[in-house]
Structure formats: structure tokens, C-alpha cells
N, C-alpha and C positions, 0 to 999 in steps of 0.2 A: 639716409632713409632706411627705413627698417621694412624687413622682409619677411611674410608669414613662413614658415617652412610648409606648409600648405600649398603657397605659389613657386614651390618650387617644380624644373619640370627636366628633363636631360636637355643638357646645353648649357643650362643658365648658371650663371657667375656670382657669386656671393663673397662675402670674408666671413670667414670661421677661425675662431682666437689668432685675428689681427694679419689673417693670410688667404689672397685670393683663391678660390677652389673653384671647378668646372661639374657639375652633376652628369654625372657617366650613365647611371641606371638609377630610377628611381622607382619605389614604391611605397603606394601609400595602402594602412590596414585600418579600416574602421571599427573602433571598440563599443563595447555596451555603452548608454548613455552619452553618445554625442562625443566621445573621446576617438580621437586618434593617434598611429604615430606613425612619422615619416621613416622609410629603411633607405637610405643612399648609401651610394660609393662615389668617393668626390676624389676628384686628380687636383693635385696644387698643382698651379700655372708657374709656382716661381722653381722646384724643384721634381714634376714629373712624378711626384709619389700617391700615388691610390691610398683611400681609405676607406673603411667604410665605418658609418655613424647613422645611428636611431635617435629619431628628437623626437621630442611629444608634440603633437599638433598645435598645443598654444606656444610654442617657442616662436621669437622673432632673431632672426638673423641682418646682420649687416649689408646692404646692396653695395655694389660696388659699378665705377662708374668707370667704361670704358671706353678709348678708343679706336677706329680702325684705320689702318692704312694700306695699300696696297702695294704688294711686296713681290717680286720678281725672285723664287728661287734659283740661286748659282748653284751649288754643291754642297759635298756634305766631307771632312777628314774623317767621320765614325767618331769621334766625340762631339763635332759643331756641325750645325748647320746652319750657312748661310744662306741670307737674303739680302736682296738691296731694294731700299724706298723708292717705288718709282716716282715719287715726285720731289725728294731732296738727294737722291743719290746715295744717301746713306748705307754704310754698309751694318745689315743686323745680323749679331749671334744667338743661337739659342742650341741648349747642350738636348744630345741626341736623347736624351732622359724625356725632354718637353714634348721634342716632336713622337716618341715613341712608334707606334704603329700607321700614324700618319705618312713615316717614310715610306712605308710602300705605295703611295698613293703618288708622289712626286716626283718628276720629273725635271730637270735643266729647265730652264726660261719660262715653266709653269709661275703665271701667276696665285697666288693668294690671299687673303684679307691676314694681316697681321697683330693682334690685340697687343692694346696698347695700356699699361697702366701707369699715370702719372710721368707722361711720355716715354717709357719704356717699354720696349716690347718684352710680351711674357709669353706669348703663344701666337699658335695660327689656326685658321678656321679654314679648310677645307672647302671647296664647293661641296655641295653634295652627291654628286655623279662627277666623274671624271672618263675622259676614252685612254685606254690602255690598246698597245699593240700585243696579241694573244705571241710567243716567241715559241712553245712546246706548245702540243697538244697531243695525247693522250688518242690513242686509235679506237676507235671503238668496234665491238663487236659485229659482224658482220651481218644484215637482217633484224637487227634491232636499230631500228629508226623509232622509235615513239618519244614524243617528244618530253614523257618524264624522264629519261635516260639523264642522267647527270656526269660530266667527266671533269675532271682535273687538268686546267690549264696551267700552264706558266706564262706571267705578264713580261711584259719589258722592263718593271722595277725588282724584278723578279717575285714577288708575291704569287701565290697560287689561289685560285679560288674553283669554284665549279660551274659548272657551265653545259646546256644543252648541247645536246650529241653532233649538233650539225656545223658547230663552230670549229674550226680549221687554223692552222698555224699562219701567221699571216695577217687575220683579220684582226681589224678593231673593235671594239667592243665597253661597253660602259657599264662602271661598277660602283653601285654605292659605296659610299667613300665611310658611312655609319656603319653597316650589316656586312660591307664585302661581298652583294648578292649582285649577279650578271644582271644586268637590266635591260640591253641589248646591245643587238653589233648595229655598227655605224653602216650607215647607206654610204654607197659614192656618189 
């Protein structure tokens, strides 16, 4: 099934000369007389490589037809990360290239959606908020309570992101798993 590069949107899956790709950032520029062109930056799912590529608005790209499973992350040696099928047991590899910046987001026994191409897994899908436990935080100024103050946490996967003044070492807290932006701390 062919695909306008028009409907393209971030997230969405395509083949580009004969190879799955994931749309990272899209943007589209309207030209005089009805013309456009697409600017993406597109990740292969099979190798973890960025690119970036401009199509003219009438171009048609390849759809590609996915499946998902859900995957139970074990660990990671720094070059694989595994998973296992929670409904065949199967054990999945995918090289720390795939997962890229996703790793800070995961955790042991974190569930995931795991895309499948041609039964093979090529990647993972992320929820989109995840709760992290906060493990450093950053002291803040003393008398500066407003609550645009921003500080630098350290997560429990060790990632850092920023976060209002009143968040504490300790707490949990939920971050977009797209932007990396606090979205807030968990209730008990």
C-alpha cells in the first residue's frame, strides 16, 4: 500500500529503498502554487541509524505492516537488550543502537509493546509517560519557591531531566518518554 509523504506524521513506520524507518521529527513547508516538501529525520528500526531526507509532496512511499507484542524487559550487557514474549516465553534481542535513548526510560520487569516485522522484532514502543523514582536531587535555593524554578534530577535509570523546585529525592514522578518533560509526581 502506498503512502503519501504528506501522511506522514512522527511515530509512523514506512519502507524507504527497501528498509523500515520510524519518523523522529517531521516537517512540512508549503510552496507557491500548491507545491510542497516534506523535511524528516527517519531512524531504521533494523540498524538504529538517523537520517535525514526531503521528499517533494507528490512522492509516495511504501507502508509497512506491523506487528505488536508485548514484551517484559530483563536486562541489558551494553550491547543487547533483552526481552521476553509474555505470551510465548520467547527470549528477544535487540542491539543497544535500536533501543538508543529509550534506555533511559526502562526499567527490569517494565513491560513494553515490541514491533514486529515479518515476525521479527525490530523495535519497542515506549508507553508514553512512564513513573521514575527521583534518586539525586539538586537543593534548591533557599526562598525561591515559585513554581517556574526548574532543577536537575537524577532518575533511577540514571537519566536526568528537570523538574519543579518542590520535587525531593525520593519521590516518584512521571516523564514523558517523547520530550523527557516532568509531568508530575505520583500520589500515594
Amino acid at each position: 500500500m502506498a503512502l503519501g509523504v504528506t501522511d506522514l506524521r512522527k511515530g509512523q513506520v514506512f519502507a524507504f529503498e527497501g528498509h523500515p524507518y520510524r519518523v523522529v521529527e517531521y516537517a512540512q513547508k508549503v510552496m507557491g502554487r500548491g507545491g510542497s516538501i516534506v523535511n524528516v529525520t527517519i531512524k531504521s528500526l533494523l540498524d538504529g541509524k538517523q537520517l535525514q531526507k526531503t521528499f517533494k509532496g507528490n512522492e509516495q512511499l511504501d507502508s509497512v505492516e506491523l506487528t505488536y507484542a508485548n514484551v517484559q524487559y530483563l536486562y541489558n550487557d551494553g550491547a543487547k537488550f533483552y526481552f521476553m514474549d509474555n505470551e510465548t516465553y520467547e527470549q528477544i534481542e535487540l542491539n543497544a543502537d535500536i533501543i538508543g535513548d529509550q534506555a533511559g526510560f526502562l526499567k527490569e520487569g517494565d513491560v513494553v509493546k515490541a514491533m514486529k516485522l515479518d515476525g521479527n522484532a525490530v523495535s519497542v514502543e515506549l508507553p508514553k509517560n512512564v513513573y521514575l523514582k527521583v534518586t539525586y536531587a539538586e537543593d534548591v535555593v533557599k526562598g525561591d519557591t515559585s513554581s517556574s524554578v526548574l532543577k536537575n534530577v537524577k532518575l533511577e535509570t540514571g537519566i536526568e531531566v528537570k523538574v519543579p523546585a518542590f520535587i525531593k529525592e525520593g519521590d516518584v514522578i512521571s516523564v514523558d518518554t517523547e520530550t523527557w518533560e516532568y509531568r508530575e509526581r505520583k500520589k500515594d
